[in-house]
N, C-alpha and C positions, 0 to 999 in steps of 0.2 A: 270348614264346613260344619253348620249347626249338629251335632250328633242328633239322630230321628228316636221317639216315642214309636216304638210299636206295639200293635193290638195284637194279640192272637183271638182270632174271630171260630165260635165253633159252628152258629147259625145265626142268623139275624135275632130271634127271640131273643138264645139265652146270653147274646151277645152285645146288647143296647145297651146296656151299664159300662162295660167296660170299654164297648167303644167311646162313648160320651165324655168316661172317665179322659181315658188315653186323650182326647182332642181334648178337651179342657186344658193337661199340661203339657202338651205341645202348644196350643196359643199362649199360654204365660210363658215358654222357652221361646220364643219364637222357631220355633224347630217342626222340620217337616214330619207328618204321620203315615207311619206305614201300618198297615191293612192286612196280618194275614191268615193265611189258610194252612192249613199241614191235610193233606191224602195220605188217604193207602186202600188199597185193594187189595183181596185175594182172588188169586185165577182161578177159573172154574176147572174143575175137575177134567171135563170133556174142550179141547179147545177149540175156539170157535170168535166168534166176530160178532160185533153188535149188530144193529139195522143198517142200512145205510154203508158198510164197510168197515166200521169203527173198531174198535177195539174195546176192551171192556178197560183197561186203565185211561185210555183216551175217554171214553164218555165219563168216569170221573173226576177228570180234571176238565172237561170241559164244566161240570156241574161247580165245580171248586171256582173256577172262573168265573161261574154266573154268579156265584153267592156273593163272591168277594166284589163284582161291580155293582150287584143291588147294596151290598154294605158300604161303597164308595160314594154312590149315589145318595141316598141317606146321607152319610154325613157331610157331602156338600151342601145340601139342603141346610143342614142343622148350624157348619160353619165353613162358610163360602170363604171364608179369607185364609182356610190352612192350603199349605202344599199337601194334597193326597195321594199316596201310593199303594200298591197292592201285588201281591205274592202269593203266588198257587206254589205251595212246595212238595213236594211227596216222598210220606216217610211218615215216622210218628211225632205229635205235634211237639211234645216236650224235646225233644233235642234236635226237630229244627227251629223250635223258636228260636231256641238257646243260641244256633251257631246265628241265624237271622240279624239276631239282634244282639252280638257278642259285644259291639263296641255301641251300642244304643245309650242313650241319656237313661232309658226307663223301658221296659217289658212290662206291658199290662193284661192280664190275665183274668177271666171272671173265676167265681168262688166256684160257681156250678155249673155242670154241661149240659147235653140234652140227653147223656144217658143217666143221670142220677136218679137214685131211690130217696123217696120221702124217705126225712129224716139223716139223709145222708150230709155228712156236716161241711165238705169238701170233697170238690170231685181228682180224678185221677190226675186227666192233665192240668190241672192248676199244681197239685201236688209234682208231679215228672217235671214240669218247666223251673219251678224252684229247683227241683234237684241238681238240675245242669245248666242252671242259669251263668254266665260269667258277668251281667250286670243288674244293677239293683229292677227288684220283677215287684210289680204292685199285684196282689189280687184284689179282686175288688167283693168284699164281701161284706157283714156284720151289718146290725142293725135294724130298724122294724122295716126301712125303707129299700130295701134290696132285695135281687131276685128269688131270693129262699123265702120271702112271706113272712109275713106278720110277725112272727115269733123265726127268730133264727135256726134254722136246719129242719123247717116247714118249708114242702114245696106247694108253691100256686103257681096258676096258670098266671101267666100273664097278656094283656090284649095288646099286642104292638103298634095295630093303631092307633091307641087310645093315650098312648107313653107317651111321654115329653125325656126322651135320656140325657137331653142336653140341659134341664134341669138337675140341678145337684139337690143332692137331699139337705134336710134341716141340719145346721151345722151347728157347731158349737164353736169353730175359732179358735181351734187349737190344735196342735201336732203334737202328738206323745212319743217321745223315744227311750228304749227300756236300756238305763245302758246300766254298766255291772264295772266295778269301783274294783275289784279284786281278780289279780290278775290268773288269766290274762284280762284285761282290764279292755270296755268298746274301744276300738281305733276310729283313728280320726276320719275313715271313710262315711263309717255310719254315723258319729256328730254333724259331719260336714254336710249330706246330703240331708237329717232334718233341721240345719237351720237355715238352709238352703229353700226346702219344702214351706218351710214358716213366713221366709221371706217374698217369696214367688205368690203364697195365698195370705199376705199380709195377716199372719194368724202369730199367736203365743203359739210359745215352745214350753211344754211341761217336761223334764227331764226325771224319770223316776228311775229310782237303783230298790230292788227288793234283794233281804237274804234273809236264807233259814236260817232261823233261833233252833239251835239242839235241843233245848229246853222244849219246843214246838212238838217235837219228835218222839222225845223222850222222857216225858214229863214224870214219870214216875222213878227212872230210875236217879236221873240227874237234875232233876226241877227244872223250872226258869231261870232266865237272868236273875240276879239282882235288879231292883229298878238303876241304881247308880250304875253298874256295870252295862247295863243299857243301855242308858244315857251316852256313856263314853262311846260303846261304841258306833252307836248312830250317828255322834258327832264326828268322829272318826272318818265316819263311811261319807255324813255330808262334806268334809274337809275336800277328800279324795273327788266327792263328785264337781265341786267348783272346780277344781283346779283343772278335771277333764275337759268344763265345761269353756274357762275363763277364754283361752284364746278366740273363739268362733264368737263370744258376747264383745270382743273387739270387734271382729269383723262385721259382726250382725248390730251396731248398736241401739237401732229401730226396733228392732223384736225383744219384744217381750219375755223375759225367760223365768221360770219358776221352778223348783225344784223339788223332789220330795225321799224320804229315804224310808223304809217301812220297813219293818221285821216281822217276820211269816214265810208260807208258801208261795214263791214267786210267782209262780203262772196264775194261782188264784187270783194275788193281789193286780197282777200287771191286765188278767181277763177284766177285773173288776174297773181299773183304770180307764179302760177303754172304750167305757160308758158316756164318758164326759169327751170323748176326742172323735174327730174328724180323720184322723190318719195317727194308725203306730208304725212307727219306723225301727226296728232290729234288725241285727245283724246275725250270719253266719259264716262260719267258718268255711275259707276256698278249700277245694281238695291239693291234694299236692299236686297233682297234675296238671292242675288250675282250670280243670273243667267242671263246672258242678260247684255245689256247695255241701256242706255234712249239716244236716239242719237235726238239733239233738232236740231234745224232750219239750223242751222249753218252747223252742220255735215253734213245732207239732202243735203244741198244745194254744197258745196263742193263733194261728193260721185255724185253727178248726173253731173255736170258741170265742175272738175275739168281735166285740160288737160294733167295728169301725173294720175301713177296710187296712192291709197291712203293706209295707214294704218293706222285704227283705232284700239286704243290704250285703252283698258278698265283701268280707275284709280278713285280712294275715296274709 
């Protein structure tokens, strides 16, 4: 059986991106779409019963129910040819996506919810679902063309009838993946799934390795490199990075692969990279208990600032 793309859907608004996304690559997987919802209620203080008989967690997931078949509907509409399914779950949404979608192709996620504050650069459950993801989670965020407005971590209204989601934005035809030459060194989960990504959107693959120069840090007490001691070690680092790369440019030999290595602050250089890319793909470390992932500085700061949307990639 195809393993399913699922969405975590928070309202049809701030949720047209990332559904559009999510169906896009399930029709290139040829793999079915799941549609879901995560509830929760608090009991009222005084108990009692809705109209009609109901229960106050019954008329929630009834309302969870509606949302998710008006968002099924929709994307019928949009692509008539996926298998679509749908899930009312109750709990909070980051870890039941996580178990939803434990053995999933792909978890897709928007940047922003419906409760965010202008300015806010990423919302909660986009952040809680990375955290206990156990399969690689797309958010879907960055760039002039996405739900945060104009300028990234700007909110605007958006008109939903006026949206085309199944339109993808202006691309540039390439997939960025941040990988890191010194160990522990990216594993072969997060190579594999962007030249995989490259290949499925017939796009180049850029592979960039950034490391701090001490010199960068410390420039008064210790200087810079030498230019020659530079030199080596760049070469060095690009040595390291072909050789991570070479197996997957056998398998992939259609795609496109470019490579580049920079000395500086990573998260700057790798934000800045992200300019020119349609999708970055990095990796995080499983927890040992193999639920979750540990997403350190690096991640954080790429997931909130990156100007493309991201996938993070659970691998060790």
């Amino acid at each position: 059986m195809t393993r399913p793309v699922v969405v975590g859907i928070d309202d049809i608004e701030h949720s047209a991106r990332a559904v559009a996304a999510g169906a896009r690559e399930a029709r290139l997987r040829g793999a079915p779409l799941w549609l879901a919802h995560a509830y929760h209620w608090i009991p009222p203080v005084v108990a009692g019963v809705m109209p009609g008989g109901d229960t106050p967690e019954g008329a929630v997931r009834d309302a969870a129910t509606a949302l998710l078949a008006q968002a099924v509907a929709r994307t019928h509409a949009e692509f008539p040819d996926l298998d679509i399914h749908d899930y009312a779950m109750s709990g909070h949404p980051g870890p039941c996506l996580a178990d939803l979608a434990q053995d999933a192709a792909l978890l897709v996620v928007g940047g922003r919810g419906r409760g965010g504050f202008t300015g806010l650069l990423l919302g909660s459950t986009a952040l809680s679902t990375v955290a206990h993801t156990r399969c690689p989670v797309l958010v879907v965020r960055g760039g002039p063309d996405t739900e945060t407005g104009t300028e990234t971590g700007t909110e605007t209204e958006i008109d939903i009838e006026t949206e085309a989601p199944s339109d993808p934005p202006a691309t540039t035809n390439r997939v960025l993946v941040g990988a890191d030459v010194l160990p522990p060194a990216t594993g072969p989960d997060v190579i594999s799934f962007a030249f995989e990504e490259a290949a499925l959107h017939a796009s180049d693959l850029r592979a960039v390795h950034a490391w701090e120069d001490p010199g960068y840090l410390y420039p008064v007490a210790i200087g810079g490199y030498p230019s020659v001691t530079l030199d080596q070690l760049n070469a060095e680092c690009q040595r390291r990075l072909d050789a991570l790369l070479d197996p997957w440019r056998e398998k992939y030999p259609d795609t496109y692969v470019e490579t580049q290595v920079l000395a500086g602050p990573p998260s700057k250089l790798l934000v800045d990279s992200t300019r020119t890319a349609d999708l970055l793909v990095i990796g995080a470390l499983r927890h040992p208990s193999g639920k979750g992932v540990h997403l350190g500085g690096l991640g954080h700061a790429l997931l909130h600032h990156s100007q493309c949307p991201v996938v993070i990639v659970p691998e060790g």
